[in-house]
C-alpha positions in Angstrom: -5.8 66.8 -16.9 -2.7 67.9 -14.8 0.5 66.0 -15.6 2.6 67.6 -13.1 3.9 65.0 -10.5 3.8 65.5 -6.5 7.6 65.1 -6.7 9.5 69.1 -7.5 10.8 69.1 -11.2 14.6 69.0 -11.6 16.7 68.3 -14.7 20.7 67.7 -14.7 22.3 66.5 -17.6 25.1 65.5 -15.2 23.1 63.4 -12.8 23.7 59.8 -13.6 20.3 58.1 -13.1 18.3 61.1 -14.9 21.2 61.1 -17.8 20.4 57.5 -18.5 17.1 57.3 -19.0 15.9 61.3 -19.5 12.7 60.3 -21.3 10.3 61.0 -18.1 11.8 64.0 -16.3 12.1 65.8 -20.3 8.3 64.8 -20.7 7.5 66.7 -17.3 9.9 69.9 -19.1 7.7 70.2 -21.7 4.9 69.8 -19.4 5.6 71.9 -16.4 8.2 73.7 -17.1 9.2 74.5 -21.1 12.0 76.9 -20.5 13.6 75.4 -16.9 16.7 77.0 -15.1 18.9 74.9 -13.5 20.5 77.4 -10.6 23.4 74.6 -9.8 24.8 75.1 -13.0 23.3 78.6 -14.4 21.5 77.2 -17.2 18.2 77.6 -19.0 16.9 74.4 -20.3 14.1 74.6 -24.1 12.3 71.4 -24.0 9.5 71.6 -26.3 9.9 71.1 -30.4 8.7 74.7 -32.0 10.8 76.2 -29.2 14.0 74.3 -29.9 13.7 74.8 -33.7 13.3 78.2 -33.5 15.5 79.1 -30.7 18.8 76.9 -32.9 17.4 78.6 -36.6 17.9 82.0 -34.7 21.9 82.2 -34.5 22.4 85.6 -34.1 20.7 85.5 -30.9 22.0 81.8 -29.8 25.6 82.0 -30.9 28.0 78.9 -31.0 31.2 81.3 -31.2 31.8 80.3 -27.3 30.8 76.8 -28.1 28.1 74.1 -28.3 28.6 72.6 -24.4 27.5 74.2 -21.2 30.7 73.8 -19.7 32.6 74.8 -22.4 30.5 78.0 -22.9 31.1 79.0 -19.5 34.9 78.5 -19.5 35.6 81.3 -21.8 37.7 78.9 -23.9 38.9 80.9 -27.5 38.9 78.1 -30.2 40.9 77.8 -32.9 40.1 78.8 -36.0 38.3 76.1 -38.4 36.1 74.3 -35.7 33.2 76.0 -37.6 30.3 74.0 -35.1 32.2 76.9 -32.9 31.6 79.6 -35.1 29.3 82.2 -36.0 28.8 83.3 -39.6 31.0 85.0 -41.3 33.8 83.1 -40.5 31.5 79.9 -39.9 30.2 80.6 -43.1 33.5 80.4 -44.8 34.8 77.4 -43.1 31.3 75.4 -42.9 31.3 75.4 -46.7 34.8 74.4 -47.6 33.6 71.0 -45.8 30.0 70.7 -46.8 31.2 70.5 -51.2 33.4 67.7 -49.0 30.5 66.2 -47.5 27.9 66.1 -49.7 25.4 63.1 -50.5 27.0 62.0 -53.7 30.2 62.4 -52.8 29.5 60.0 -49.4 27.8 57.8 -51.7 31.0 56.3 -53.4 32.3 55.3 -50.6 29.4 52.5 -50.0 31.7 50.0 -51.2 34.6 50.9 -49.0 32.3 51.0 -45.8 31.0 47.7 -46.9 34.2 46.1 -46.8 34.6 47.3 -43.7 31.3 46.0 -41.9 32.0 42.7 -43.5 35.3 42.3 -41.6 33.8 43.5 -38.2 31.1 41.1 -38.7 32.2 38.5 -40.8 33.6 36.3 -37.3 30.1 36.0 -36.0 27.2 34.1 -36.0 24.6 32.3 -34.3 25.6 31.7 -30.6 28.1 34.0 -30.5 28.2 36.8 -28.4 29.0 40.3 -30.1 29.5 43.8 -29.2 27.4 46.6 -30.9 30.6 49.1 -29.6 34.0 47.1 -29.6 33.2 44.9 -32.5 31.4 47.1 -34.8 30.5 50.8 -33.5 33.7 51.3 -32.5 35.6 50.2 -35.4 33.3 51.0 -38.8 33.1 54.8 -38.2 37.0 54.8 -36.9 37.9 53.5 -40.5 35.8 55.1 -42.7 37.0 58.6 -41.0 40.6 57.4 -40.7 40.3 56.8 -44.6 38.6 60.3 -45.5 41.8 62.5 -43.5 44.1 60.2 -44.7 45.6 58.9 -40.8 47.4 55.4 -41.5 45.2 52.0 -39.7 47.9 51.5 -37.4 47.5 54.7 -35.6 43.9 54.7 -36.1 42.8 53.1 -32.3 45.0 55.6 -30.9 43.1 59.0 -32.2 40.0 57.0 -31.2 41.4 56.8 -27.7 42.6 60.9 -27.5 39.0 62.3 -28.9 36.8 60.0 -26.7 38.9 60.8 -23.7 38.5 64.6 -24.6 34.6 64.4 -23.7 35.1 62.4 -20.2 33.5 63.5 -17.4 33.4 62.1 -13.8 30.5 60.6 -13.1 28.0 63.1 -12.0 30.2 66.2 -12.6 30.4 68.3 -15.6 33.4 67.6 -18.2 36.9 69.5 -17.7 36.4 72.3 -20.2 40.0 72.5 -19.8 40.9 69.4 -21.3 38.4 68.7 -23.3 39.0 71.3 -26.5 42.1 70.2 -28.8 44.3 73.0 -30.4 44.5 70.7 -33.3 48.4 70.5 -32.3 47.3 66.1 -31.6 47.1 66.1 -36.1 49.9 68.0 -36.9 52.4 65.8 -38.1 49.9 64.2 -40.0 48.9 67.8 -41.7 52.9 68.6 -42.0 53.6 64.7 -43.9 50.9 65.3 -46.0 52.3 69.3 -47.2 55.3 67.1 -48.3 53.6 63.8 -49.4 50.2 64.6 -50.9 47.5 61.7 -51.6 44.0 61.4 -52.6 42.7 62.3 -49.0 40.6 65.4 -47.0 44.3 66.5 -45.4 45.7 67.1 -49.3 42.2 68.7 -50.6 42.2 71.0 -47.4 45.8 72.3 -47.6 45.3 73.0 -51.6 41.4 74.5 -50.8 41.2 78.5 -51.8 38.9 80.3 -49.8 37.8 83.9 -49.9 37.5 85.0 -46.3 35.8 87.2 -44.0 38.1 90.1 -45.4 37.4 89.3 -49.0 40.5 88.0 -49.5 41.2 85.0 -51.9 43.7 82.6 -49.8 44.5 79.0 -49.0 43.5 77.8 -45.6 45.7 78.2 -43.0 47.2 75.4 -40.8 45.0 76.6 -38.2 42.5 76.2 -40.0 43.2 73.1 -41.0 44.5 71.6 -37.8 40.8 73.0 -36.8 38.7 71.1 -39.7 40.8 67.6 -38.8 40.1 68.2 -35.2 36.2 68.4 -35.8 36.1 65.7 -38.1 38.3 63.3 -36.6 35.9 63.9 -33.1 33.0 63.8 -34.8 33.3 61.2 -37.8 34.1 58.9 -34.6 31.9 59.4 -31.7 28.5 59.9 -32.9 27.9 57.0 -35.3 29.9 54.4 -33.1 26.8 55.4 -30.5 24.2 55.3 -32.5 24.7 51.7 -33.7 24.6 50.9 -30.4 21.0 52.5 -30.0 20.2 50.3 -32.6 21.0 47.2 -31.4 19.3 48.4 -28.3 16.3 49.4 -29.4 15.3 46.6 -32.0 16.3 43.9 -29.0 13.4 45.7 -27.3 10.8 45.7 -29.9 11.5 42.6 -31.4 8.5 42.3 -33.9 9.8 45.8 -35.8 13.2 43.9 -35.5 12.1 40.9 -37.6 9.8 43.0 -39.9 13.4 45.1 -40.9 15.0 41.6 -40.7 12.8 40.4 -43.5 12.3 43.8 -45.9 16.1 45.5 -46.0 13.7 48.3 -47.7 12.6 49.4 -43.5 16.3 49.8 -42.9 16.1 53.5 -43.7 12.7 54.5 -41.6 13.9 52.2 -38.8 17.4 54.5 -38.6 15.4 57.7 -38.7 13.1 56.4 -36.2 16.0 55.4 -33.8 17.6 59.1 -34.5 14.2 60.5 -33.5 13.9 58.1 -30.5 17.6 58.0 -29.1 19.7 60.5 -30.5 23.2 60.2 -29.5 23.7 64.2 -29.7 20.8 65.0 -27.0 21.3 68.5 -26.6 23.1 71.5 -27.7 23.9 74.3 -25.8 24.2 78.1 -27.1 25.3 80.9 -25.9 22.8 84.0 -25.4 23.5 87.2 -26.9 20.8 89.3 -26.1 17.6 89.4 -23.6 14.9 87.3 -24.9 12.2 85.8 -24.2 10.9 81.9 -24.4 7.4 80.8 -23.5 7.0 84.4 -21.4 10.1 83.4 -19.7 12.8 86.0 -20.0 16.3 84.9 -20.5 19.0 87.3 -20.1 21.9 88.4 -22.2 25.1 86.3 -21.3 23.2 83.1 -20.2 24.0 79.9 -21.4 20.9 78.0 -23.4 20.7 73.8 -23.4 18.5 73.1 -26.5 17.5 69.6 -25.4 16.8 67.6 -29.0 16.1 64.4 -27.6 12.8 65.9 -25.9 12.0 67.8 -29.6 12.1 64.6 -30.8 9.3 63.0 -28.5 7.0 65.9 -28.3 3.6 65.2 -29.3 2.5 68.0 -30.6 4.8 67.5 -33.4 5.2 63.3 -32.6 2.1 61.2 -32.0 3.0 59.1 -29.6 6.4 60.6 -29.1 7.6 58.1 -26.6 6.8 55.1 -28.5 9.3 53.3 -31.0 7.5 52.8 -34.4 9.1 52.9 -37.8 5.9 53.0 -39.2 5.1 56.2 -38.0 4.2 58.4 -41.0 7.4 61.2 -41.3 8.1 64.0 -39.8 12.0 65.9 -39.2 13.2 65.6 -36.4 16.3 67.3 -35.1 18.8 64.9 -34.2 21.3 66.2 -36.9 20.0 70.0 -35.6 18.5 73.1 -37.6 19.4 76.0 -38.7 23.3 76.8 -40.1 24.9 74.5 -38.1 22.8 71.4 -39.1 25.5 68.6 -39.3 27.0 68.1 -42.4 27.8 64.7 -41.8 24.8 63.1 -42.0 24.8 61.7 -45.4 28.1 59.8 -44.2 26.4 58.6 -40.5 23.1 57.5 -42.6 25.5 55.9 -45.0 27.1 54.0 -42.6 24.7 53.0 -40.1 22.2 51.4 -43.2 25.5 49.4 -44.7 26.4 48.0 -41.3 22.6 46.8 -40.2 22.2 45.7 -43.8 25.4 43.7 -42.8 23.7 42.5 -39.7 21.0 41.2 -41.2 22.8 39.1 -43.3 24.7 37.2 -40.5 22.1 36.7 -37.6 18.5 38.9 -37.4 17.7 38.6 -33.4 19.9 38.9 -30.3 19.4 39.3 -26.9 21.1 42.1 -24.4 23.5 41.7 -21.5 22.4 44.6 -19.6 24.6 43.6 -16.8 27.2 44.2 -18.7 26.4 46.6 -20.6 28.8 49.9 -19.9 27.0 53.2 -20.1 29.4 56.0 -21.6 30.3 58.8 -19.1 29.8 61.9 -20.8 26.8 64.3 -21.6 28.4 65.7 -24.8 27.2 62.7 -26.3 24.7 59.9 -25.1 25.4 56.1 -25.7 27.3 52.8 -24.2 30.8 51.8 -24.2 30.0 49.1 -24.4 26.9 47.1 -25.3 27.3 43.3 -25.4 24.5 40.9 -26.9 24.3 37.0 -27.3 23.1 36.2 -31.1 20.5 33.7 -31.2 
């Protein structure tokens, strides 16, 4: 059977109507064209799952020491040390497990109640007949606290470092982000890191600037500031952006497949599958973009050294050769990993914490109202390709 469509294949992560509904043009990658180049841009785009997995397991030849984002890999930007996604081993190694001991599933686990708390004063001022915002009255707010807890930042400035990382991954509609702006020295956390070497607590800032490490040298040391300003910078970006998305997705895609919606609704025990299956189906980290460090070669395509690679995870995650029925939401569907949190060394280490969080705040939902219905006219789509999600995404509870 020939899938390929009369119309000429193109993908750009930066073109608004593709960017917003990907799903068709990444089936025809796969399809037609596995290992695409984009010449606008200078990129080579892996579409297919065994490609992806192997291509982000192999960092030696895909490095993330020039960054994780097309545009910033072609600036040329040097990054400060400590934003380990931004590293390649050893000194990735080193800083990646200072944080993962941090991150680990038990230790995310006692924080259940505190995240609890949380989701029950987002939610606790709705109910039936209200209209409610899976963004501004929940996704942007739960994940906000929780992180703003972990470093140790005080609430009342906690809206503000919400603001300065989500403006970091702007872009202009259509355009690529300003690779300029959009990489912190870490200099935005300082004073918090400098209050904290003279007023230590029970928070991530105090455990970081007490951590030993032995580095790349051998040598047994404390972290540096750097390093530190680095590790807040990461976590303060990430422990905000991703989750606040993908509750969104999730109050997205249950409103459009309303029968798995009431089946969750009435056995909490779904609540895990259905998250996986929303991962899977709309991952708010879509791609990830290495940098190539020596010639090699992808589905007989040959990509040369220096070239910039987009491992596109959302596609992974539908192909059917790994996915029956990759396009189609089912939380029934028996399991299988997918790569929304990546592969390989740099597989996110906070996953525990957005799994965490995500089941407490549907379990939440489900205890206040169990269907809803979308204002897509409103809705606000975010404009960015680092990530993938709404601003804004307003519903009216039934």
């Amino acid at each position: 059977m020939n899938t390929a469509s009369a119309e000429p294949l193109y993908y750009d992560p930066y073109k608004e109507e593709i960017w917003q509904d990907p799903y068709p043009v990444f089936r025809r990658l796969r399809n037609e064209a596995p290992v695409y180049y984009n010449e606008e841009y200078d990129f080579y785009a892996v579409s297919r799952y065994d490609d992806v997995v192997k291509g982000m397991r192999d960092a030696k030849t895909f490095s993330s020491a020039r960054g994780n984002v097309l545009e910033i890999i072609k600036s040329g930007f040097e990054f400060p040390r400590g934003i380990f996604i931004m590293e390649d081993p050893p000194s990735h190694t080193v800083h990646r497990n200072v944080l993962s001991m941090l991150f680990s599933p038990k230790n995310m686990s006692v924080l259940e109640p505190k995240i609890r708390e949380f989701c029950k004063f987002c939610l606790d001022p709705f109910k039936p007949g209200d209209r409610f915002d899976f963004v501004g009255d929940l996704g942007g707010q739960v994940p906000m606290r929780v992180i703003g807890m972990l470093l140790g930042i005080p609430d009342a400035d906690l809206q503000g470092v919400r603001e300065m990382t989500d403006a970091k991954i702007r872009s202009e509609a259509g355009k690529p982000m300003d690779a300029a702006t959009s990489v912190s020295d870490g200099e935005d956390f300082a004073e918090y890191i400098d209050w904290r070497m003279e007023h230590p607590s029970d928070d991530i800032m105090t455990q970081l600037l007490n951590t030993e490490i032995r580095d790349e040298a051998g040598t047994i040391r404390k972290l540096s500031r750097d390093e530190i300003l680095g590790m807040v910078t990461l976590m303060a970006a990430a422990g905000n952006e991703t989750t606040g998305r993908l509750l969104s997705w999730v109050g997205k895609t249950l409103a459009e497949h309303p029968e798995q919606r009431r089946d969750v609704a009435t056995n909490p025990g779904l609540i895990p599958a259905m998250i996986e299956e929303v991962l899977r189906f709309e991952p708010p980290g879509a791609h990830a973009a290495r940098y190539v460090t020596r010639d090699v070669e992808i589905q007989g395509i040959l990509i040369p050294e220096g070239s910039s690679v987009d491992f596109i995870l959302a596609s992974a995650n539908r192909d059917e050769s790994r996915f029956e029925d990759g396009d189609t939401f089912n939380i029934y569907r028996s399991k299988q990993s997918h790569v929304t949190f990546g592969t390989g060394i740099h597989t996110c280490i906070g996953m525990a914490l957005a799994r965490l969080e995500t089941r407490i705040a549907v379990e939440e939902i489900f205890k206040r109202f169990t269907e809803w219905d979308v204002d897509y006219p409103s809705a606000v789509f975010s404009s960015t390709t680092s990530v993938r999600g709404w601003d804004s995404f307003p519903v009216m509870i039934r």
